[in-house]
Every structure is written in structure tokens, then in C-alpha cells.
PDB file of the backbone (N, CA, C, O) and the ligand in Angstrom, with CONECT records:
HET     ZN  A 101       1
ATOM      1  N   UNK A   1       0.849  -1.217   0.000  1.00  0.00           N
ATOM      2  CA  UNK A   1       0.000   0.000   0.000  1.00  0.00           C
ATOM      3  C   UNK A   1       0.869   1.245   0.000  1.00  0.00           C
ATOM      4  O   UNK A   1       1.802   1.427   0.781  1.00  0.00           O
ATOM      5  N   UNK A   2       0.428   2.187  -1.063  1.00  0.00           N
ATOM      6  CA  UNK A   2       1.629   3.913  -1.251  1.00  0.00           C
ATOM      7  C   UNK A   2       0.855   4.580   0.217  1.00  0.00           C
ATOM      8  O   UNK A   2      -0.356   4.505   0.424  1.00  0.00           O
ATOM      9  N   UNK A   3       1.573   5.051   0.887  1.00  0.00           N
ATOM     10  CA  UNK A   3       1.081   6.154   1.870  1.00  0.00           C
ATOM     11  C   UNK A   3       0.781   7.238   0.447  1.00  0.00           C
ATOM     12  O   UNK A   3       1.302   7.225  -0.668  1.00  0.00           O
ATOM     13  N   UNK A   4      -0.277   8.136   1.037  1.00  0.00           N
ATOM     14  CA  UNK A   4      -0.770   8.763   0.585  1.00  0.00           C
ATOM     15  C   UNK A   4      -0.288  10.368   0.810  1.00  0.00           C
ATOM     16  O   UNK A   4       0.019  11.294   0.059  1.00  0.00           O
ATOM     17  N   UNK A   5      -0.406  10.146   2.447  1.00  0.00           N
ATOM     18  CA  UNK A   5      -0.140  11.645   3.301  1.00  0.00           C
ATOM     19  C   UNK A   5       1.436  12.269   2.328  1.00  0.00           C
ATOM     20  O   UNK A   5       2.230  11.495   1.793  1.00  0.00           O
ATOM     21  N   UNK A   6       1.530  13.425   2.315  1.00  0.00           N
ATOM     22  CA  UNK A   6       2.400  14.748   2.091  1.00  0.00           C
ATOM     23  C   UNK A   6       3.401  14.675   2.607  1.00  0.00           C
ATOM     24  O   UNK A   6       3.291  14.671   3.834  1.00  0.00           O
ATOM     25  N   UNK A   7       4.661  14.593   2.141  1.00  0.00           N
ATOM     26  CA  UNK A   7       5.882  14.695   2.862  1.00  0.00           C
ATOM     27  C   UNK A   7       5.822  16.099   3.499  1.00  0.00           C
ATOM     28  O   UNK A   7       5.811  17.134   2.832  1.00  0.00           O
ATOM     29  N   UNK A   8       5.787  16.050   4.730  1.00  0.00           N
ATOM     30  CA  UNK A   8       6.555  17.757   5.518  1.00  0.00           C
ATOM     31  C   UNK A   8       7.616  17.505   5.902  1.00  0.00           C
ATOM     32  O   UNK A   8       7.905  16.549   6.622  1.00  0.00           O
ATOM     33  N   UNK A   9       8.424  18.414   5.431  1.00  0.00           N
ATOM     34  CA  UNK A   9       9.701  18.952   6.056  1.00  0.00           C
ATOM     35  C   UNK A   9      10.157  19.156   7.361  1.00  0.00           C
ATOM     36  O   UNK A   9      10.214  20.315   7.774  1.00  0.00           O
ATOM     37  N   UNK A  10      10.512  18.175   8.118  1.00  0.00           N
ATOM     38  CA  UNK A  10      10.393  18.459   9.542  1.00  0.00           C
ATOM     39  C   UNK A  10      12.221  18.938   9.710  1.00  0.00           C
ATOM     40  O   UNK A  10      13.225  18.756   9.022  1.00  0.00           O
ATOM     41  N   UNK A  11      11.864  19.748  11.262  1.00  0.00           N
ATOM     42  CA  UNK A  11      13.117  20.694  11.475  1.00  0.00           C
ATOM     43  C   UNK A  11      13.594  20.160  12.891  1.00  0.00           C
ATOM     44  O   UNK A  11      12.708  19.380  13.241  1.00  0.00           O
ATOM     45  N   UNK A  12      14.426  20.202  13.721  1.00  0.00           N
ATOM     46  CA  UNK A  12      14.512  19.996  15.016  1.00  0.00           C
ATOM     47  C   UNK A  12      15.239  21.670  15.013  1.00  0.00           C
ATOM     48  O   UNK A  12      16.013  22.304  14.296  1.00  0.00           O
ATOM     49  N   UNK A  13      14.165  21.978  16.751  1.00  0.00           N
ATOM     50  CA  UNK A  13      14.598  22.975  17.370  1.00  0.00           C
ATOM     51  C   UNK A  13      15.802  23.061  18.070  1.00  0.00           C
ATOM     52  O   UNK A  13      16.048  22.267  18.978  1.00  0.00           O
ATOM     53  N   UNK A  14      16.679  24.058  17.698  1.00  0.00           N
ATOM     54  CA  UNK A  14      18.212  23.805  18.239  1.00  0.00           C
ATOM     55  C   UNK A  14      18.328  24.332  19.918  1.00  0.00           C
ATOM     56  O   UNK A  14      19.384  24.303  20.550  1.00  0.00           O
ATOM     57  N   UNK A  15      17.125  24.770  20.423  1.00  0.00           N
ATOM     58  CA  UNK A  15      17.365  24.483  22.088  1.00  0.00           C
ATOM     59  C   UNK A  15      16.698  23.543  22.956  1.00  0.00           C
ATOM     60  O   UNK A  15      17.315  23.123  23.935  1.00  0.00           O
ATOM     61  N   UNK A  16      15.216  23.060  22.669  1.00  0.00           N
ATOM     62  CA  UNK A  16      14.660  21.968  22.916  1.00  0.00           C
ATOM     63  C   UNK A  16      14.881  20.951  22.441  1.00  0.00           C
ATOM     64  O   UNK A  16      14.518  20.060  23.209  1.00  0.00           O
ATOM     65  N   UNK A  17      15.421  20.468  21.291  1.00  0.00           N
ATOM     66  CA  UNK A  17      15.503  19.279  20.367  1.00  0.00           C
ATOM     67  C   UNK A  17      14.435  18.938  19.723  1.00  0.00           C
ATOM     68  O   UNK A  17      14.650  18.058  18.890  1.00  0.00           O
ATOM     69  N   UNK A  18      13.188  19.356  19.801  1.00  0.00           N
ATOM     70  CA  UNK A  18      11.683  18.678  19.291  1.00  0.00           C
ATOM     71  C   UNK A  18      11.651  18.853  17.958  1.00  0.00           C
ATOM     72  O   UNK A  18      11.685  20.011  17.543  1.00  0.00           O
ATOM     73  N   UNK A  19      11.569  17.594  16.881  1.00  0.00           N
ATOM     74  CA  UNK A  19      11.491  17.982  16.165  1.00  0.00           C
ATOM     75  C   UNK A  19      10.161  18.141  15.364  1.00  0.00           C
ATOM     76  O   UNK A  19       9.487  17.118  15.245  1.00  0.00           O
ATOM     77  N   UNK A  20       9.637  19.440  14.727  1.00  0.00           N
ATOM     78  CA  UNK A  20       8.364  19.703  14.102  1.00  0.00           C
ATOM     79  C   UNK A  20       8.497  20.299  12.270  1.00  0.00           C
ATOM     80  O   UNK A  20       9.281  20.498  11.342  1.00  0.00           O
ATOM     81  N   UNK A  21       7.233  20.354  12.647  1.00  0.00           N
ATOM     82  CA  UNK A  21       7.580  20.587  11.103  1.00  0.00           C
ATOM     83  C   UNK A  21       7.961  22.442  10.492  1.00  0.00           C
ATOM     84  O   UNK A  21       7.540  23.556  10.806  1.00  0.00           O
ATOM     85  N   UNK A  22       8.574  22.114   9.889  1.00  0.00           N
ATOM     86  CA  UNK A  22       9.490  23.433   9.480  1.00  0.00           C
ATOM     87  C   UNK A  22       8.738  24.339   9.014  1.00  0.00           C
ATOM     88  O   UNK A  22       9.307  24.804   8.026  1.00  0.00           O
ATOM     89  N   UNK A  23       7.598  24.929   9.220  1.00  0.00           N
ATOM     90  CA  UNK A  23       6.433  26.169   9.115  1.00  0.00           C
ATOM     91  C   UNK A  23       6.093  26.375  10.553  1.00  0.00           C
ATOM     92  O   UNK A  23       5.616  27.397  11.047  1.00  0.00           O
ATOM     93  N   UNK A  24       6.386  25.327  11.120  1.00  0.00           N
ATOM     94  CA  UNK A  24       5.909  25.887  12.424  1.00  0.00           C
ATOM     95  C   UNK A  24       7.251  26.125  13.410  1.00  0.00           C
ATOM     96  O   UNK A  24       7.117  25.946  14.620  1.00  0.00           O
ATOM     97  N   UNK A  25       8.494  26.517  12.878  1.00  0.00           N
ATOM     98  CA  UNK A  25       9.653  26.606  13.445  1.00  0.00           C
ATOM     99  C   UNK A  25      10.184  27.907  12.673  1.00  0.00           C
ATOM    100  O   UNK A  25      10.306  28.078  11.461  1.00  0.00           O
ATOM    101  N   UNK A  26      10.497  28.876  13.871  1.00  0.00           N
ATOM    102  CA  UNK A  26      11.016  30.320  13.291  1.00  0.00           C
ATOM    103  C   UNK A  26      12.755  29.573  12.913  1.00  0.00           C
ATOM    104  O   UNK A  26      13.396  28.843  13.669  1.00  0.00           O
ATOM    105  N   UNK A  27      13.223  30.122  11.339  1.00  0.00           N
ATOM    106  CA  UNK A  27      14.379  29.946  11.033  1.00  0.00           C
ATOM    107  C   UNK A  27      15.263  31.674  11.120  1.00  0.00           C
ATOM    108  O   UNK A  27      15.012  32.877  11.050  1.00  0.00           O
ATOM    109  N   UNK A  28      16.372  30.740  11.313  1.00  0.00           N
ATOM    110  CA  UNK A  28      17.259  31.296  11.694  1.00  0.00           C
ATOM    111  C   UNK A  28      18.787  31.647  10.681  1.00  0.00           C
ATOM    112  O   UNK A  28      19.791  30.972  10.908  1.00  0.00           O
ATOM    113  N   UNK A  29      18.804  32.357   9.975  1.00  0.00           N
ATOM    114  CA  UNK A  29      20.090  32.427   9.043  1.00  0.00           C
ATOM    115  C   UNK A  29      21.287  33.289   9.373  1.00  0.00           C
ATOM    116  O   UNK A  29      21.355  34.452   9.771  1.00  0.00           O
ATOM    117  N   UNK A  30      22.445  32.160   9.023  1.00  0.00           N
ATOM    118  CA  UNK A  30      23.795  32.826   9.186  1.00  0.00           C
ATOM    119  C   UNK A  30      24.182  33.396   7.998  1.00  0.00           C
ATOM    120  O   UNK A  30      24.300  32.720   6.976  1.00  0.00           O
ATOM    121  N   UNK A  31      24.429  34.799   8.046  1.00  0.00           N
ATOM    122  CA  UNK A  31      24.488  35.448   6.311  1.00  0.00           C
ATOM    123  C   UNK A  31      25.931  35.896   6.453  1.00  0.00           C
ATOM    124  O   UNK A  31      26.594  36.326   7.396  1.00  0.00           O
ATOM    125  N   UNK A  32      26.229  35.586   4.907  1.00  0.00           N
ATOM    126  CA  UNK A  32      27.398  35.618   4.726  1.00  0.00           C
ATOM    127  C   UNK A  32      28.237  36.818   5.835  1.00  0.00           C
ATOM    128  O   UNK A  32      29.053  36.499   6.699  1.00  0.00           O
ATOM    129  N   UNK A  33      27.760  38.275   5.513  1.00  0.00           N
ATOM    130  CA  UNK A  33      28.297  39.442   6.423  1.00  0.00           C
ATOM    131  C   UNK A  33      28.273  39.117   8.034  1.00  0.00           C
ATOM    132  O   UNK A  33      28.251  39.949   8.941  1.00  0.00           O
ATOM    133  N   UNK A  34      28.285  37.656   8.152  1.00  0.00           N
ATOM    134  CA  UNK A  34      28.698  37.547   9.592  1.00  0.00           C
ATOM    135  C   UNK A  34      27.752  37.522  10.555  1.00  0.00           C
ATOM    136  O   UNK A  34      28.058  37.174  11.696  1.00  0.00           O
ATOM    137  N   UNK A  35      26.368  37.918  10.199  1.00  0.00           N
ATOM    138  CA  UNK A  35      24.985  38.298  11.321  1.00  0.00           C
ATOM    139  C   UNK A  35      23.971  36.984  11.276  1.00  0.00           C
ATOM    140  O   UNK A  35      23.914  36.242  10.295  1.00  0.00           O
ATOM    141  N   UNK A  36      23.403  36.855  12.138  1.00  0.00           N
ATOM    142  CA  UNK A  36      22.396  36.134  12.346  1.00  0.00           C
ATOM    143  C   UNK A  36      20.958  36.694  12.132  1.00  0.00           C
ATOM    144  O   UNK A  36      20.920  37.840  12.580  1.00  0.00           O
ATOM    145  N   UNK A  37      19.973  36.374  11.702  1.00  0.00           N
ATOM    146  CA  UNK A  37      18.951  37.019  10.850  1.00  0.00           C
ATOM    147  C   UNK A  37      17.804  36.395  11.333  1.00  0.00           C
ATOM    148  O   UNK A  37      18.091  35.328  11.876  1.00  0.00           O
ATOM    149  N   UNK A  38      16.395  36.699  11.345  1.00  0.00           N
ATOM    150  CA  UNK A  38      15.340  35.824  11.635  1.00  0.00           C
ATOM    151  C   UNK A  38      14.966  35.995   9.746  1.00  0.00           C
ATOM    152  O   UNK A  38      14.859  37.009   9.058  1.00  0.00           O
ATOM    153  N   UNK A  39      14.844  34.467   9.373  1.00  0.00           N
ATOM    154  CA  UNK A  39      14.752  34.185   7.916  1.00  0.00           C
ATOM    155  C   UNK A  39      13.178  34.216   8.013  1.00  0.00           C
ATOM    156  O   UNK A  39      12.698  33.101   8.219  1.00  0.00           O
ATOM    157  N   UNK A  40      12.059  35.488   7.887  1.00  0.00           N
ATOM    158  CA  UNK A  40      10.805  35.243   7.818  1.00  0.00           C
ATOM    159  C   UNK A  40       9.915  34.151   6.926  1.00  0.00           C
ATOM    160  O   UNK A  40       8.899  33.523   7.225  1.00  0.00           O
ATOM    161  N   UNK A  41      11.001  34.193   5.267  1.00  0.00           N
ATOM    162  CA  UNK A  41      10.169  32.968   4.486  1.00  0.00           C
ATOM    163  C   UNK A  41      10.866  32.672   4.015  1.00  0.00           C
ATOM    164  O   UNK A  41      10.807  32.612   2.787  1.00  0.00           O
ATOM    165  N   UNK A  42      11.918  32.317   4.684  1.00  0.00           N
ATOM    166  CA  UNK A  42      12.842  31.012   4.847  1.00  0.00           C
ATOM    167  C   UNK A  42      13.354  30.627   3.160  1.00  0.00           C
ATOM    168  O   UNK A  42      13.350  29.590   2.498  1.00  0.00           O
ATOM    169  N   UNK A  43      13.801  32.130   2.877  1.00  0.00           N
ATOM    170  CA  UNK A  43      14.649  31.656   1.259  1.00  0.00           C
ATOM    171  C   UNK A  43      16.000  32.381   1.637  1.00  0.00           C
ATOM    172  O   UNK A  43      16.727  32.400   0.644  1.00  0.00           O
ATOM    173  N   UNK A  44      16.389  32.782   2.365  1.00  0.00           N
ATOM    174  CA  UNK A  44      17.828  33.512   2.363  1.00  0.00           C
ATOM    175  C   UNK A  44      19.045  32.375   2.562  1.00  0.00           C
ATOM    176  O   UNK A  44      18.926  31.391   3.292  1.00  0.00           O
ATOM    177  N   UNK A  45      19.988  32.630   1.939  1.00  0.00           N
ATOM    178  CA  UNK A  45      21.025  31.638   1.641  1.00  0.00           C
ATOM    179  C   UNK A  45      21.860  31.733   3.078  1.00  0.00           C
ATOM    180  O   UNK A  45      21.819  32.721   3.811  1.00  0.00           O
ATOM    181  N   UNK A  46      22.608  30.551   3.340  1.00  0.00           N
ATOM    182  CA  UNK A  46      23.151  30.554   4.735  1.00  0.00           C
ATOM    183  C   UNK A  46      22.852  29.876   5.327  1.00  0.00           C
ATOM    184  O   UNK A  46      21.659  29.570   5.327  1.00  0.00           O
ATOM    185  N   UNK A  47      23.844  29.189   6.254  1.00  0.00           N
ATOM    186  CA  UNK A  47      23.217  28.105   7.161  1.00  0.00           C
ATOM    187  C   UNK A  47      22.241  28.589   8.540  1.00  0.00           C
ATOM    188  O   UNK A  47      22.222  29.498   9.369  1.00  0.00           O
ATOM    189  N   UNK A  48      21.595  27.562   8.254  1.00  0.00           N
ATOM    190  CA  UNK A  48      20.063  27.612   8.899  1.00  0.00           C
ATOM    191  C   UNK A  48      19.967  27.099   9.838  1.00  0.00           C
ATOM    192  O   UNK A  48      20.627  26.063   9.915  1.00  0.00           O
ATOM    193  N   UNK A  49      19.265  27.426  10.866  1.00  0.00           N
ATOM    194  CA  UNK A  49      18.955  27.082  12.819  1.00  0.00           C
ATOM    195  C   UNK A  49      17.796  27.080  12.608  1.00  0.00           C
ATOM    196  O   UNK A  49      17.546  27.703  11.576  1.00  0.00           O
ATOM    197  N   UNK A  50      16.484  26.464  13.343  1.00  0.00           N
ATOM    198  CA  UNK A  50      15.507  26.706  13.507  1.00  0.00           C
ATOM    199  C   UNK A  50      15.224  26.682  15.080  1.00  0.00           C
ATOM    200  O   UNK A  50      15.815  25.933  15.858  1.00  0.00           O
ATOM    201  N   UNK A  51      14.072  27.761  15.503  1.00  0.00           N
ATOM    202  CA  UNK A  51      13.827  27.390  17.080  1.00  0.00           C
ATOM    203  C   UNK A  51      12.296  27.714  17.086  1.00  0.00           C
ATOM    204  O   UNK A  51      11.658  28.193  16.148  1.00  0.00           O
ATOM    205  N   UNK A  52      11.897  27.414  18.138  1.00  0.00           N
ATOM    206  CA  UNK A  52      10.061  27.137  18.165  1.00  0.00           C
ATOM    207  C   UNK A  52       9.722  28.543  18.695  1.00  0.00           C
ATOM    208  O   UNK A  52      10.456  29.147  19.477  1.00  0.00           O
ATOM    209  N   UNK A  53       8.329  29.117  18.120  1.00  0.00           N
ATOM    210  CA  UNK A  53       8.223  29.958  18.510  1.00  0.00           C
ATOM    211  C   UNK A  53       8.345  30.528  19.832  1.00  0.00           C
ATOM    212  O   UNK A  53       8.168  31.717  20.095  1.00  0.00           O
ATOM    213  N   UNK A  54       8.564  29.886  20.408  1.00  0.00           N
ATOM    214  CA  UNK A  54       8.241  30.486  22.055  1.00  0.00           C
ATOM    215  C   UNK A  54       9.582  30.866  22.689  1.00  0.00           C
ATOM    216  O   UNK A  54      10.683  30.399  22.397  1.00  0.00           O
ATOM    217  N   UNK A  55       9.273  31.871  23.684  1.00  0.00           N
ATOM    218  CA  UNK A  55      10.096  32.605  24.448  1.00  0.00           C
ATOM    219  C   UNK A  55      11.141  31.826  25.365  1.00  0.00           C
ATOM    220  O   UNK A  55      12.129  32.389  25.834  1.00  0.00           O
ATOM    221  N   UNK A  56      10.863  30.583  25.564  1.00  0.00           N
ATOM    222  CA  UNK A  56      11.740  29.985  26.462  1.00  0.00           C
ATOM    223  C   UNK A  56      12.545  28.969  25.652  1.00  0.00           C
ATOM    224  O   UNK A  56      13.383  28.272  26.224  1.00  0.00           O
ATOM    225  N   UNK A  57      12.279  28.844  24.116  1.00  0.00           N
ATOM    226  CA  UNK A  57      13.077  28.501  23.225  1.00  0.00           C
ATOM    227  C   UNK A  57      14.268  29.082  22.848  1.00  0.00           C
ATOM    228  O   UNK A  57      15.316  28.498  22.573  1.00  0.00           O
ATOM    229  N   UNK A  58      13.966  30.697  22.850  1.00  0.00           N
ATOM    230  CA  UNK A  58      14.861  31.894  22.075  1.00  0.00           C
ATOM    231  C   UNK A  58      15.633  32.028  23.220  1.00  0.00           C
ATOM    232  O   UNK A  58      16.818  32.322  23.058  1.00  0.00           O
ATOM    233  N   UNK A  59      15.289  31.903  24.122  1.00  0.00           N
ATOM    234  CA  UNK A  59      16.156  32.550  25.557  1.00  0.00           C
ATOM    235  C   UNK A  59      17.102  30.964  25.884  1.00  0.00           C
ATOM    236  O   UNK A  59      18.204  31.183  26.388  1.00  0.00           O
ATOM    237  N   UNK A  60      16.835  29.763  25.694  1.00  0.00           N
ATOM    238  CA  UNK A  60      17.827  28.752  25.712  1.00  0.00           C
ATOM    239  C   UNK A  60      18.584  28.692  24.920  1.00  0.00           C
ATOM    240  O   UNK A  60      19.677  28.307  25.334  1.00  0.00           O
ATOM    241  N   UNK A  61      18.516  28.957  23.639  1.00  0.00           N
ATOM    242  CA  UNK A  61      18.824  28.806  22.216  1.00  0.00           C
ATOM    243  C   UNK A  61      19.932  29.959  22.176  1.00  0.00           C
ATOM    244  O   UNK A  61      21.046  29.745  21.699  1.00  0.00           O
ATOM    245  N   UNK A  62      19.595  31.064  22.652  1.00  0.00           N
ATOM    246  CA  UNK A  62      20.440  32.129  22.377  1.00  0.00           C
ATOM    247  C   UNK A  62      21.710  32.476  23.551  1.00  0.00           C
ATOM    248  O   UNK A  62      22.805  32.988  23.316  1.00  0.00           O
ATOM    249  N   UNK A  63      21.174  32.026  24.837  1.00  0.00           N
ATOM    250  CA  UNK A  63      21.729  32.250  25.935  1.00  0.00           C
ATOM    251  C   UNK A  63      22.488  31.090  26.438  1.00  0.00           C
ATOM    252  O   UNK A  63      23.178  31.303  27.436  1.00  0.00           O
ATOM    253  N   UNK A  64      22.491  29.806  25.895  1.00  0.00           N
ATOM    254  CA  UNK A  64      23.398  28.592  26.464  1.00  0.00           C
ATOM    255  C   UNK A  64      23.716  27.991  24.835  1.00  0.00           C
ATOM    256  O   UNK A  64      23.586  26.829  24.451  1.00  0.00           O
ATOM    257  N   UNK A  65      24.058  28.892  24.236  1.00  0.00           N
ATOM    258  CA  UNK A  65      25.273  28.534  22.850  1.00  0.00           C
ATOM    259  C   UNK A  65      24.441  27.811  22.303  1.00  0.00           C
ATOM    260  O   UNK A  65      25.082  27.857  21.253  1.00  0.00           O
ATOM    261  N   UNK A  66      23.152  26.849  21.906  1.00  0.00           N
ATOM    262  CA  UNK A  66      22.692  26.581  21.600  1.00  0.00           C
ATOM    263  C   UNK A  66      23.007  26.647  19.855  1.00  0.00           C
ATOM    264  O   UNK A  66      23.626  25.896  19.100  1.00  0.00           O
ATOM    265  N   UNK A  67      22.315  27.826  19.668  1.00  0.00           N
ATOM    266  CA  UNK A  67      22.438  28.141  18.409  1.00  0.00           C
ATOM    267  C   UNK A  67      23.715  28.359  17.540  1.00  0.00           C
ATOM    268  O   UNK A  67      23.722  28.098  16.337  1.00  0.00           O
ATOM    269  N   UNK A  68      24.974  28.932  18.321  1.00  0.00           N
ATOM    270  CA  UNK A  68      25.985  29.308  17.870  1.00  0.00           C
ATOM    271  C   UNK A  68      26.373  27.965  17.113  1.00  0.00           C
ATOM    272  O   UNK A  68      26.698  27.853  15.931  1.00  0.00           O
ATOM    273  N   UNK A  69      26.212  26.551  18.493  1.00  0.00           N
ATOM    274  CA  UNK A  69      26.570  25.085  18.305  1.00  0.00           C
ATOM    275  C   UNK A  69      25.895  24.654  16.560  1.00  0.00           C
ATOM    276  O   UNK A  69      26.442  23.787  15.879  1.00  0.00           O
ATOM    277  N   UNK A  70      24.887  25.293  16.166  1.00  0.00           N
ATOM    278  CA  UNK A  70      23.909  24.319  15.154  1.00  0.00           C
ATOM    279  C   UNK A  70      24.736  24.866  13.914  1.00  0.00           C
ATOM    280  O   UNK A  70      25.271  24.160  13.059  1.00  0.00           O
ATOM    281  N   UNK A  71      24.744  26.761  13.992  1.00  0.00           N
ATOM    282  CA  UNK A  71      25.166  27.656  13.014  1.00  0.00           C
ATOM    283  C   UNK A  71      26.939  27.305  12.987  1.00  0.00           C
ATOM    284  O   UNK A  71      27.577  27.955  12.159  1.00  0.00           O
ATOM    285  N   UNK A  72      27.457  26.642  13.572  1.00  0.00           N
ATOM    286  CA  UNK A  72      29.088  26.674  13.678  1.00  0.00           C
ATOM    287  C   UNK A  72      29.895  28.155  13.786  1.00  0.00           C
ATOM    288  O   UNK A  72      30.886  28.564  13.181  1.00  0.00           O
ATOM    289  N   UNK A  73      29.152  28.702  14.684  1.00  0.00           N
ATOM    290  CA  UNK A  73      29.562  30.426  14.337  1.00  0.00           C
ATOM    291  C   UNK A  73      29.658  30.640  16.372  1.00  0.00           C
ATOM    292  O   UNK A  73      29.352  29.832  17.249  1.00  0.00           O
ATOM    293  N   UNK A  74      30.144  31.899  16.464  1.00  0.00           N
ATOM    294  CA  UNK A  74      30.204  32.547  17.770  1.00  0.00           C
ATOM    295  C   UNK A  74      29.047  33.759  17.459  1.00  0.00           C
ATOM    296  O   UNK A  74      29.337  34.504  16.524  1.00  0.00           O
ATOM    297  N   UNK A  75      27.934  33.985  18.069  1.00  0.00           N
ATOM    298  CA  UNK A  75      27.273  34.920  18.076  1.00  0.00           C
ATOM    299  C   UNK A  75      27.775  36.288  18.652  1.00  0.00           C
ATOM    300  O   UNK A  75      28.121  36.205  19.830  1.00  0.00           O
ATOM    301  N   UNK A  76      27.912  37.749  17.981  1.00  0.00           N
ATOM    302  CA  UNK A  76      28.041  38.508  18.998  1.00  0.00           C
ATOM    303  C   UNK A  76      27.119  38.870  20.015  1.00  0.00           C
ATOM    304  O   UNK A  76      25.985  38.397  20.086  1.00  0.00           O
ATOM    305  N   UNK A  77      27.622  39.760  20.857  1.00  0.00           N
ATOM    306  CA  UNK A  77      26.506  39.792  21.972  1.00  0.00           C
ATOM    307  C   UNK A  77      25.421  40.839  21.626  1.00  0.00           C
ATOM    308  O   UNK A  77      24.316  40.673  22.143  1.00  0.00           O
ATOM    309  N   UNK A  78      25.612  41.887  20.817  1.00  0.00           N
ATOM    310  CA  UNK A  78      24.733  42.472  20.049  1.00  0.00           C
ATOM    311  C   UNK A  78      24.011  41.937  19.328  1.00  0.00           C
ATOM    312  O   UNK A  78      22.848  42.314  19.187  1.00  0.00           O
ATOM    313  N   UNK A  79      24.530  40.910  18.684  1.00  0.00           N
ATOM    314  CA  UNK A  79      23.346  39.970  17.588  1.00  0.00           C
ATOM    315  C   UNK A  79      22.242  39.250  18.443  1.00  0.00           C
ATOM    316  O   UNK A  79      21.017  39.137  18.402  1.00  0.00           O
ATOM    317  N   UNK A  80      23.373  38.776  19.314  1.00  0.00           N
ATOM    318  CA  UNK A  80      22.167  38.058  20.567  1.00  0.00           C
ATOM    319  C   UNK A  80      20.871  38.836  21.244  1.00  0.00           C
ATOM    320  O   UNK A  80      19.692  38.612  21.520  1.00  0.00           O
ATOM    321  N   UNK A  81      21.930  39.980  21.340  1.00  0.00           N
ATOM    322  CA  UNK A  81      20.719  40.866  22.140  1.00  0.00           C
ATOM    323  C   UNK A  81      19.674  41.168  21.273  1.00  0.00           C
ATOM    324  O   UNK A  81      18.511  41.117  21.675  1.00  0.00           O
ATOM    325  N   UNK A  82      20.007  41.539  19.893  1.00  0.00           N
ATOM    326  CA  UNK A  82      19.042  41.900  19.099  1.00  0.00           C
ATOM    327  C   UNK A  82      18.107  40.303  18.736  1.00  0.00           C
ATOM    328  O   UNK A  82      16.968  40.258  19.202  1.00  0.00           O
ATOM    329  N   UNK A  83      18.446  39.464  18.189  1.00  0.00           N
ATOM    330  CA  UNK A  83      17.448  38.071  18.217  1.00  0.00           C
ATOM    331  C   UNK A  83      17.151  38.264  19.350  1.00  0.00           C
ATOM    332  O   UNK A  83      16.261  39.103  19.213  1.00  0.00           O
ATOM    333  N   UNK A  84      17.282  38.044  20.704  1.00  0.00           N
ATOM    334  CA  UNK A  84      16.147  38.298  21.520  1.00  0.00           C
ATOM    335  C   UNK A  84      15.079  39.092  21.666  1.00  0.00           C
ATOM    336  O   UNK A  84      13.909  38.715  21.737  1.00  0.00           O
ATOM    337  N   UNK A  85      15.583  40.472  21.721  1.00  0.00           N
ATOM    338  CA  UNK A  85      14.394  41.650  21.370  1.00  0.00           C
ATOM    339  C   UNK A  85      13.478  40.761  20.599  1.00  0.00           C
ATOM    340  O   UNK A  85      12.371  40.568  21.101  1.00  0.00           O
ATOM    341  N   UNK A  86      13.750  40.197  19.480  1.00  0.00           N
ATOM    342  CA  UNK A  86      12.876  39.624  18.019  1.00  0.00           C
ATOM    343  C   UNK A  86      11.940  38.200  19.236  1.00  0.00           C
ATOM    344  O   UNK A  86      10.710  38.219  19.200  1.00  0.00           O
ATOM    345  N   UNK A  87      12.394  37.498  19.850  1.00  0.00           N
ATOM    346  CA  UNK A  87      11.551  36.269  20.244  1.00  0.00           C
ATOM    347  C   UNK A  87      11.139  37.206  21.771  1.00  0.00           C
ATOM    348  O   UNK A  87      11.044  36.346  22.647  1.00  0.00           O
ATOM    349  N   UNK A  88      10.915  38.359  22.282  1.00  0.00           N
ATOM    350  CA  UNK A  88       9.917  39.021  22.919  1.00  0.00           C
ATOM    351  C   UNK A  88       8.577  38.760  22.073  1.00  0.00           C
ATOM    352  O   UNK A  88       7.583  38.725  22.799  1.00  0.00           O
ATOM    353  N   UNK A  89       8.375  38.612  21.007  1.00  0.00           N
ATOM    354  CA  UNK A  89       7.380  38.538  20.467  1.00  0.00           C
ATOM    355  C   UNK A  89       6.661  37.213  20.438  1.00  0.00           C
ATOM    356  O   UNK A  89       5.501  37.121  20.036  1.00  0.00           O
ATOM    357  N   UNK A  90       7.587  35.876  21.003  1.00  0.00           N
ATOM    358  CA  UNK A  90       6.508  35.068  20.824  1.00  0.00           C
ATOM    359  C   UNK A  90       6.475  34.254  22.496  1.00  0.00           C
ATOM    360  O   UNK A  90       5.611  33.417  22.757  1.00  0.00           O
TER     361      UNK A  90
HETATM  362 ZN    ZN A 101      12.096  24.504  20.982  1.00  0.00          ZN2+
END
């Protein structure tokens, strides 16, 4: 029997580990000029982090290297500070 159901793209969150499906996971891009970016629709080139919308995602993710670990990068602390400002919102 063919399964029928839709392949989704599933993502794992780089501070919880859960993995969901990648529309329902805010991405995260390392762009070339060195910055970390919130990728809104997820076409910008660069390696990619994803973390779940929620506030206690962005604040693990950003604050215990989390993310730096997924992106292979050192975040500055300005970038950090600024992605946080950005997950106040969820
Ligand atoms: Zn998460």
C-alpha cells in the first residue's frame, strides 16, 4: 500500500531538540556578512537554525550557545541581544 499523506519537512529545534515541522519553526540564518537574521520565508542563503516559537526557546537557544553550536559560528553579543528583542514577540 503507497502512503498517501504529504511529505513535511520536519526541522529539530536547536534548544529543545523537538522535532516539528518546518512552518511551524522560526528559522534562523547565518548570512554571509557575519549576522544572524530571523529568515521570515525562509529563502535567504546561509546556514540555517531553527527554534520554536516560544520565548523559552529563544532565551535557551540564544543564551546557552545553543544556536551558535547548530550555526558553527560565535554569536556577537549584540546579535544576541538583538534576536532576543525579536523572540519578545513570541
Ligand atoms: Zn524549541
Amino acid at each position: 500500500m503507497k502512503s498517501t499523506s504529504k511529505h513535511i519537512p520536519m526541522r529539530t529545534c536547536a534548544a529543545c531538540h523537538e522535532v516539528k515541522p518546518k512552518r511551524e519553526l522560526i528559522r534562523l540564518v547565518h548570512l554571509e556578512n557575519g549576522c544572524v537574521e530571523v529568515d521570515i520565508d525562509g529563502k535567504k542563503n546561509g546556514r540555517g537554525a531553527y527554534l520554536c516559537p516560544s520565548r523559552a526557546c529563544w532565551i535557551k537557544g540564544l543564551t546557552h550557545g545553543h544556536l551558535d553550536r547548530v550555526l558553527r559560528m560565535t554569536l556577537t553579543p549584540e546579535n544576541k541581544a538583538q534576536l532576543l528583542e525579536r523572540g519578545n514577540n513570541y
